[in-house]
C-alpha positions in Angstrom: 160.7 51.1 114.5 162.7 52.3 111.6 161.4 50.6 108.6 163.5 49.1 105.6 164.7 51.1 102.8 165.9 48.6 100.2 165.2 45.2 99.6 168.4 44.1 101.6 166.8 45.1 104.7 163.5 43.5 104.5 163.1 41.0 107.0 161.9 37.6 105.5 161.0 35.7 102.2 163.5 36.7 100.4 161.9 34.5 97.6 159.4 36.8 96.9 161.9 39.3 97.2 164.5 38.1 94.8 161.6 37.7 92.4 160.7 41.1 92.6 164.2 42.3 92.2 164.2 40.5 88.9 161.4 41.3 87.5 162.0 45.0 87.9 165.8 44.6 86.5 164.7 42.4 83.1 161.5 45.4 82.7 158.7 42.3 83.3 157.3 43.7 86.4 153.8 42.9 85.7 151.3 45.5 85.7 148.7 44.0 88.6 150.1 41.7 91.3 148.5 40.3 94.9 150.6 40.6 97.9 149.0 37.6 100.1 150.1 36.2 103.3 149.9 36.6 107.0 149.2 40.3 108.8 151.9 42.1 110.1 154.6 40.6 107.8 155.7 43.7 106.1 153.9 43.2 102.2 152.6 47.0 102.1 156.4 47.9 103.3 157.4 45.5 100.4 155.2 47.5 97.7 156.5 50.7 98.8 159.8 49.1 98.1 159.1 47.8 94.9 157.9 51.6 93.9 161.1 53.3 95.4 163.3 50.7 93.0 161.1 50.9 90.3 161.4 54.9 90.3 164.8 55.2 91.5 167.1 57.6 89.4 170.2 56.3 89.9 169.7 52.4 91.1 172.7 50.4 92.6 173.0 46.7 91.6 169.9 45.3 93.4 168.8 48.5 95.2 167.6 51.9 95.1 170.2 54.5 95.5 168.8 55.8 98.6 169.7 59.5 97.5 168.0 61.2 94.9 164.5 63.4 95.3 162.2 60.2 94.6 163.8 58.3 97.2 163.7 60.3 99.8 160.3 61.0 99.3 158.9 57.4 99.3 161.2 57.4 102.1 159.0 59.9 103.5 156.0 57.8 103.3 157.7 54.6 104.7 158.6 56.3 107.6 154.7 58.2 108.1 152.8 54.8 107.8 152.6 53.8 111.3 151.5 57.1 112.5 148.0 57.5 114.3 145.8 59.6 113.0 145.2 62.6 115.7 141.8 63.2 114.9 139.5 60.0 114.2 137.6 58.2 116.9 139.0 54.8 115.7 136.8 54.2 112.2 138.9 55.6 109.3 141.1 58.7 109.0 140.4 62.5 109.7 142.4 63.9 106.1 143.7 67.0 108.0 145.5 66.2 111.1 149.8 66.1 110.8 150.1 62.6 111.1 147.3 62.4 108.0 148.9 65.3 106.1 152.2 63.3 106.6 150.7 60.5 105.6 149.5 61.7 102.4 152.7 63.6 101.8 155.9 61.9 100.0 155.2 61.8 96.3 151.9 62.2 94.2 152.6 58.8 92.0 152.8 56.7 95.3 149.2 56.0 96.6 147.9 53.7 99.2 144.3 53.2 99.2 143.1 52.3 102.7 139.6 51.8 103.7 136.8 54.6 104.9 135.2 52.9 108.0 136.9 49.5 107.5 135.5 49.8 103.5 137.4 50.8 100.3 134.2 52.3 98.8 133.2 52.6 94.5 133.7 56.3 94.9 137.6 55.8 96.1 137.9 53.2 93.1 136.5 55.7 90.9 138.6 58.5 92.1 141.4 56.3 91.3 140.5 55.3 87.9 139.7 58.7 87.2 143.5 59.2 88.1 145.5 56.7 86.6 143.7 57.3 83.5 146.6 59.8 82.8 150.6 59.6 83.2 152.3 59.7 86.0 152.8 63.2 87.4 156.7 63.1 88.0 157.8 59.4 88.6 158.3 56.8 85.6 156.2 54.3 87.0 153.1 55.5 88.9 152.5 52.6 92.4 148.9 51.7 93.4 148.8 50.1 96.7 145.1 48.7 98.1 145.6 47.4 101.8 143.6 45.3 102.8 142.2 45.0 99.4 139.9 42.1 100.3 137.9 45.2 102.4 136.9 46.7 98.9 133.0 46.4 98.0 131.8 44.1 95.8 130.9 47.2 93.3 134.4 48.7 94.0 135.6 45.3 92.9 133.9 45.2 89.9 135.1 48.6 89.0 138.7 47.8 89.4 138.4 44.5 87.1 137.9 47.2 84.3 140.7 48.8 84.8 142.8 45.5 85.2 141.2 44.4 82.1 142.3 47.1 80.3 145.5 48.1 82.3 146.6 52.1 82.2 150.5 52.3 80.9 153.4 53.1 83.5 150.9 52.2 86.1 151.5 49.4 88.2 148.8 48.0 91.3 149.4 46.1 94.3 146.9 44.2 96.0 147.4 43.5 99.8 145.5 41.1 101.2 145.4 38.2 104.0 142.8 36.3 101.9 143.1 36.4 98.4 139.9 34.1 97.8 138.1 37.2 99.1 139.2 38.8 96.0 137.1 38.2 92.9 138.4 35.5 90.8 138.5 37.3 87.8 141.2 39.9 89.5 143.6 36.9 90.6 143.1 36.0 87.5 144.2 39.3 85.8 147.1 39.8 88.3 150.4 37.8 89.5 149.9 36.3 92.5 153.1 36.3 95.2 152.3 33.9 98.2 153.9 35.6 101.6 154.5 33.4 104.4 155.5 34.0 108.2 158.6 35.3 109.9 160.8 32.6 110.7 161.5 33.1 114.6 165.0 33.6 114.6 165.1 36.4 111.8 162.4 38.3 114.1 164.6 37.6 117.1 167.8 38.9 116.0 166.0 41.8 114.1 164.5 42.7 117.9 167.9 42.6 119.8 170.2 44.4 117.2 168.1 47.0 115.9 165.5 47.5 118.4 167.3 47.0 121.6 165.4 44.6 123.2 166.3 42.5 125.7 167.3 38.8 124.5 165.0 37.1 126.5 162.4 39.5 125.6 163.0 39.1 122.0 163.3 35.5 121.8 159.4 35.4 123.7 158.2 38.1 121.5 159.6 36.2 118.3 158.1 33.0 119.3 154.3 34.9 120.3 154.4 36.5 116.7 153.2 34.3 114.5 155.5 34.9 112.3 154.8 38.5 112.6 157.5 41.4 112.9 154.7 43.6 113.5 153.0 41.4 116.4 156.8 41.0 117.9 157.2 45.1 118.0 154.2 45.4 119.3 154.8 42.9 122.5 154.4 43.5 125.5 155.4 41.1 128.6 153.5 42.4 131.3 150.1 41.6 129.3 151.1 38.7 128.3 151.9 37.3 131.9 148.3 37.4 132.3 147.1 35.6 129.0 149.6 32.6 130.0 148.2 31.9 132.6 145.0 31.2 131.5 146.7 29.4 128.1 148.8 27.3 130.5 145.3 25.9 132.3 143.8 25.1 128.4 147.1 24.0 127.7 146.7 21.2 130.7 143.2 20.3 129.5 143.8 19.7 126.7 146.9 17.5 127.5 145.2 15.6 130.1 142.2 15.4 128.3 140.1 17.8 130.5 136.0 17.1 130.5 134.5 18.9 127.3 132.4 21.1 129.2 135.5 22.6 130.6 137.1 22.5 127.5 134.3 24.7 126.6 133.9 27.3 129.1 137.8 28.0 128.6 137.0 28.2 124.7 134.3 30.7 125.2 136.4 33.0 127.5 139.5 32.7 124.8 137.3 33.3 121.9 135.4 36.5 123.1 138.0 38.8 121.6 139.4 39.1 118.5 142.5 40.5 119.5 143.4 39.2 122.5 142.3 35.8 121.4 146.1 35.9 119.2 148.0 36.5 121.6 146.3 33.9 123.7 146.5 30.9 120.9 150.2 31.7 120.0 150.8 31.4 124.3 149.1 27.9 123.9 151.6 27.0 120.8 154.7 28.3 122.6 153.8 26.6 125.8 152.8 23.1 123.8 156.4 23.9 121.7 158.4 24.1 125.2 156.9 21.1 126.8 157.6 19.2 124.0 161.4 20.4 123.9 161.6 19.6 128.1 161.7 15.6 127.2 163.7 16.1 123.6 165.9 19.2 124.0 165.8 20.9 127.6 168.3 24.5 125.6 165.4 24.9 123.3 163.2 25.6 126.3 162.1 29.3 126.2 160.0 29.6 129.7 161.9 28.1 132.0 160.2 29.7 134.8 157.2 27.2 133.6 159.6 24.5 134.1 157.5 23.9 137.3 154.1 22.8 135.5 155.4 22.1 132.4 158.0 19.3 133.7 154.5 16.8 134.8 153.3 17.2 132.0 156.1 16.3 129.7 156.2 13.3 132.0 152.9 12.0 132.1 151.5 12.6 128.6 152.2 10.2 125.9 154.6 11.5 122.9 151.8 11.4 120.3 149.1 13.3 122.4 151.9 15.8 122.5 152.5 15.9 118.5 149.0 15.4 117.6 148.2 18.6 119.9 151.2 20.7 118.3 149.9 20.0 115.1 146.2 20.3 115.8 147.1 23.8 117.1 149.7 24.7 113.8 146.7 23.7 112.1 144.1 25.9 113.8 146.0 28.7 113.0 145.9 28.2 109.6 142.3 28.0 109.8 141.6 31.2 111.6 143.0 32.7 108.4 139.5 32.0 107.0 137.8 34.1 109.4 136.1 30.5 111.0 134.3 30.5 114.5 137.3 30.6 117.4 135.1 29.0 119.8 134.0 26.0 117.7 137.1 25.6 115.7 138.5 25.2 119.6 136.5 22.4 120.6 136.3 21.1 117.5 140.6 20.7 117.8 139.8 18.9 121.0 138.1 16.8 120.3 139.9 15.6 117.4 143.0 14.8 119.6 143.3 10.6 120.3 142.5 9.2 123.6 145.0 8.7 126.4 145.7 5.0 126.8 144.5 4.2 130.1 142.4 7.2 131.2 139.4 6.2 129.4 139.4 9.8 127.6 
């Protein structure tokens, strides 16, 4: 994937976008700000972006020239963030292999602070403070960028409120984070806080086909198994998720038909095991519940269509509301798994809030 290089190409809320632009064109950037929304939605891509502008030395109206030494650089480290490291078994990076070194190349203003062993430790916070507490080597603006900041410590917390208290000049920090209420409150209170929401579908769709090549098919089943995601929808792949359909189309059914809880159960449990797979698997249930409900009310919307076969009955036989109640029970799960809550219980817990079929006796 090549990633964006100017706020013109960044895919999606171009709110926060447009209030990013001005802030850095009227000089009120503020000095701390949170990055918050969904994974995968580009907000660490966005800060690197706010730090090429910021620095640029010859800015265009609304953009960073693209072409001096300080672009290209940050260019640099756009382009290395998706590298693997070479060396690590999986917890953390090695420091010294290429993909690290390019990693940690670009420009000595621009740092991203990413966790040791899935933890942003005091002793990286204090290597930072110890850092900012001077001017910025080359740049005008010296960019701190904590992803995921909500995986800092709670002393490593307390040490950056310090610094936030008592902010270093040309400095400016960015706080990416899913959860901002896992910050402290008193560092959303000493920073601006920039709600992030998801992808819309047809953005990550045509961004799939025209730069990426895909398929249009493909892309319009990757975009709709995202979650809002561009990173989920790059990341796709069909084969897998043949398998995980059909076990969301069977949870789909019992839930539609109002399936005995105990099976309801056993199909939770199975779904719920892994992290991971567990997303793909609850954005197949939405999709599916999406399409059956389009079968009845708008048969072009339809994305499977080689589900038209099971999906057809059950657009038939199961009252409209069940059918809303169930799309919004699941838009509503989602939103909850945001909060780290237990998948299995949240599961049954959706089912059995969804009303009773007239007639069925469930």
């Amino acid at each position: 994937m090549k990633p964006p290089l100017n706020f013109d190409d960044f895919v999606g809320n171009r709110g926060v976008v447009e209030i990013l632009k001005r802030a850095i064109e009227q000089d009120r950037l503020p000095h701390a700000m949170i990055f918050a929304g969904p994974s995968g939605i580009g907000k660490c891509t966005l800060a690197l972006l706010v730090a090429r502008y910021l620095n640029c030395l010859s800015p265009l109206p609304g953009k960073a020239c693209g072409t001096c030494s300080v672009c290209k650089r940050i260019a640099s480290v756009l382009e290395s963030r998706h590298l693997e490291c070479q060396s690590s078994s999986g917890e953390g990076r090695c420091g010294t292999c290429a993909s690290c070194r390019a990693r940690m190349g670009g420009h000595p203003d621009i740092r991203i602070v990413e966790p040791q062993k899935n933890t942003i430790t005091i002793d990286q916070i204090r290597e930072l403070i110890g850092e900012i507490a001077f001017q910025p080597l080359e740049a005008r603006f010296r960019v701190v960028i904590l992803d995921p900041a909500e995986q800092m410590r709670i002393e490593a917390h307390n040490s950056l409120l310090k610094t936030l208290e008592e902010p270093p000049s040309r400095t400016i920090m960015i706080l990416v984070t899913t959860n901002p209420y896992m910050l402290l409150e008193t560092i959303r209170s000493r920073s601006r806080l920039l709600q992030f929401g998801e992808i819309p579908q047809d953005k990550i769709e045509r961004k799939l086909v025209q730069d990426e090549g895909r398929l249009a098919e493909e892309a319009r089943l990757a975009a709709a198994l995202s979650g809002g995601s561009l990173a989920v929808a790059l990341d796709f792949d069909t084969s897998e998720y043949r398998e995980v359909r059909k076990e969301a189309l069977q949870f789909v059914t019992m839930l539609l038909k109002r399936g005995r809880f105990a099976q309801v159960s056993i199909a939770a449990i199975a779904a719920a095991k892994d992290k991971k797979s567990f997303q793909l698997w609850i954005e197949s249930v939405s999709v599916i519940l999406q399409d059956i409900y389009y079968v009845s009310a708008a048969m072009e919307r339809v994305g499977q269509k080689d589900l038209l076969g099971a999906m057809e009955p059950l657009a038939r036989s199961v009252p409209h509301s069940v059918l809303v109640s169930a799309i919004g029970a699941i838009r509503k799960l989602k939103t909850e798994l945001q909060f780290n809550v237990n998948r299995q219980l949240a599961l049954e817990a959706m089912f059995l809030s969804l009303p009773s079929i007239p007639g069925t006796g469930f």
